[in-house]
Structures are given as C-alpha cells and as structure tokens.
N, C-alpha and C positions, 0 to 999 in steps of 0.2 A: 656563709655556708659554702661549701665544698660541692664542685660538679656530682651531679648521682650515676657517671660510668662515662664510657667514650661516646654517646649521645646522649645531647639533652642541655640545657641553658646553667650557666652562674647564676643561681638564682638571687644573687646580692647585687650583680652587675646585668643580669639581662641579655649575657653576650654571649654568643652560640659556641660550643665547644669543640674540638678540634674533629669529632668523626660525625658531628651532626651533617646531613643531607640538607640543602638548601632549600624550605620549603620552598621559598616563592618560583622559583626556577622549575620545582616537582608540579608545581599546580597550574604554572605555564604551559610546559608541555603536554598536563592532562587535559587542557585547553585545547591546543591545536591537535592533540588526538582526539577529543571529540567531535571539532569542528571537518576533520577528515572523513571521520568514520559518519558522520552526519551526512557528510556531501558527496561518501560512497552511495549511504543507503537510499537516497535521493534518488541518482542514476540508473542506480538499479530495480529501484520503485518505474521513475520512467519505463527502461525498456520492459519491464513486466506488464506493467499498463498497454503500452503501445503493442505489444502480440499478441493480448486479450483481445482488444479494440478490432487488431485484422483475423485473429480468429472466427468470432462473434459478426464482425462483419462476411466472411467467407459463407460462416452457416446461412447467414440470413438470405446472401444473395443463392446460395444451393437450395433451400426451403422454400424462395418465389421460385425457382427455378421447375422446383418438383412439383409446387401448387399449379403453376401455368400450365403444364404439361398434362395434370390429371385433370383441368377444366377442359383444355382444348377434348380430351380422349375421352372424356363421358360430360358433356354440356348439361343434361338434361338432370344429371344426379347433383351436380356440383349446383343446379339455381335447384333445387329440392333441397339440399344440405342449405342455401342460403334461405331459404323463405322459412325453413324450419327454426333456425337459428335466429332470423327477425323475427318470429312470432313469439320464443320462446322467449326472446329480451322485453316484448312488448308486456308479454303476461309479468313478466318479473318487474316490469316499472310500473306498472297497474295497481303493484300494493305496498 
C-alpha cells in the first residue's frame, strides 16, 4: 500500500513519511509544558494563599482590637452581653 498524503505512515512498512510531525518529540514537549504550567499555578496558588492568610489575619487582629476597645468603653453592657450569651448556650445544650 501507497502513503495516504504527505502525513501519516507506509502502512506495509510502518515507517513514518516524509511530512509526518514526530509524535514522540510532540508529546515530550506537551510534557514539559504541563509540568511548567503545573509549577506556575503552584506559585501562584502560594502567594494567593499567603495574602489571604495576612489579610484575614489583619482583620482579626483589627476585630480584637475594636472588641477590647468597646469592653474597656461600656464594662457593664459587654459582662450583660456575656452572661446573656452563656445563658442562651446553657438553655441550647439543655435539650
């Protein structure tokens, strides 16, 4: 049998014809193109991580910041807000 066009094998012999593209070489490089782009989106995973973490930490330490602030300014309402809130947990693990 006769090549079927300027790509594609002898199908009598097996043997790649003159404009065929080197699979193995093509599936190489889509190798080390995925292992690239693997070990971009890795990196960028990290620092995406890592400015949540100091965002989220920023809030949290601004949130004690503003709860300390409103216990020192009204004592009396903030142990009224706490006794409220234990009692309320108390009745809710009661049943």
């Amino acid at each position: 049998m006769a090549a079927t066009g300027t790509k594609g094998t002898d199908r009598s012999t097996g043997a790649q014809t003159a404009g065929e593209p080197d699979l193995a070489a093509d599936i190489q490089q889509l190798r080390e193109d995925v292992a690239r782009l693997t070990e971009h989106l890795r990196e960028t995973g990290n620092r995406s991580m890592s400015r949540a973490r100091e965002a989220a930490m920023e809030s949290a330490e601004e949130w004690q910041h503003d709860l300390t602030e409103a216990v020192r300014e009204k004592p009396i309402t903030a142990l009224a807000l706490a006794a409220g809130a234990g009692w309320l947990f108390a009745m809710m693990m009661r049943r």
